[in-house]
N, C-alpha and C positions, 0 to 999 in steps of 0.2 A: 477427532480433529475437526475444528469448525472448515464452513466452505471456504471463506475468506483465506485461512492458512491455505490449502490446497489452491487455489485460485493462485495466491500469492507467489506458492512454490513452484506450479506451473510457470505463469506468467509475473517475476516478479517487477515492482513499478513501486516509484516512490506511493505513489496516490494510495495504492493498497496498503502499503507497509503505515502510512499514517493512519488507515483507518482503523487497526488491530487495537482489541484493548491489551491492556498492562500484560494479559495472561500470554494470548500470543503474542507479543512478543519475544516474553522469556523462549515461547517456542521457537521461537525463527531463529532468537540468540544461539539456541541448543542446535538447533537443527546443521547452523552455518558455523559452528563452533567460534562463535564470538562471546568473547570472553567479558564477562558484565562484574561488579563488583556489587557488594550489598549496600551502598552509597547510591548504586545507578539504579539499582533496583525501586527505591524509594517512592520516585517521582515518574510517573509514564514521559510525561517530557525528557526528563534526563533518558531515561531508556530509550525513549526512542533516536534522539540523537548518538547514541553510544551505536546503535547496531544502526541507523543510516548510516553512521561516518565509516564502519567497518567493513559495511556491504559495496559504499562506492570504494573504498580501499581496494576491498578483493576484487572489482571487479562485476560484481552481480548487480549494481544499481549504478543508473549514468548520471554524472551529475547536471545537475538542472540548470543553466544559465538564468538568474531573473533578466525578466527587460522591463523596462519603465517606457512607457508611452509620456514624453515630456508636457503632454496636453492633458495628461490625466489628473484631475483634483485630489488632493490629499484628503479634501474631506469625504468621497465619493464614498458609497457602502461598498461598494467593488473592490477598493484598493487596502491593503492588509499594510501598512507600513512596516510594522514585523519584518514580511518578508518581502519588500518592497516589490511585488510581483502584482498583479490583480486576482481577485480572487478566481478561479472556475478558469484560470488561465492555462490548457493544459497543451502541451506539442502535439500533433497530429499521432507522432507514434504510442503517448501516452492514451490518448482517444482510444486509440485502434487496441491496444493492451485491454483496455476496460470492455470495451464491445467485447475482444472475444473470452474476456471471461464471463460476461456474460451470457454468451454463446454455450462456452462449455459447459456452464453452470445447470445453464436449460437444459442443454443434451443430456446431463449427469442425470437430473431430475426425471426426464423423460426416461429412459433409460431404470432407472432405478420404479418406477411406478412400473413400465410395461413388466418387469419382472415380478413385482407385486400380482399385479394382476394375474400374470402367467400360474403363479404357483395358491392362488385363489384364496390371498387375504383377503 
């Protein structure tokens, strides 16, 4: 299981769940028993909308308000019209989600070498 999926399951957040490719996914679908069709499977987009929509359903992922800054240019490299949001635009509690998986990720790592060492790879 890649670290992303563990990080994810740990701490899940929209931001991670977009980073997953096609494969995790299907993990996470499996994992959370979200029900995917061989249609949704096709397309990583389609998937991935299929298990965000099911995740905020059940509860496991909040959903995101966009905000538009009325001063902000459409042409800007920042602004994604897509999802009418700015890009790198994240809530404080999504920040704080990423730091500590980042956090954990190191300790894992750390952790996983000292034992290395210990047993004299």
């Amino acid at each position: 299981m890649s670290s992303l999926i563990e990080d994810f399951f740990t701490f899940p957040s929209e931001i991670l769940l977009e980073r997953c490719t096609k494969e995790e996914l299907l993990q996470v679908a499996e994992h959370f028993d979200v029900e995917v069709t061989s249609n949704d499977k096709k397309l990583k987009e389609t998937l991935l909308k299929v298990v965000k929509d099911a995740l905020v359903e059940r509860g496991v992922l909040e959903v995101r308000t966009p905000s538009v800054n009325p001063d902000t240019s459409l042409t800007s490299p920042l602004f994604d019209p897509e999802r009418n949001v700015k890009v790198g635009e994240m809530s404080l509690q999504e920040k704080q989600l990423c730091v500590d998986a980042e956090k954990f990720r190191a300790e894992r790592d750390a952790y996983a070498l000292k034992q290395k060492v210990r047993k004299g790879c």
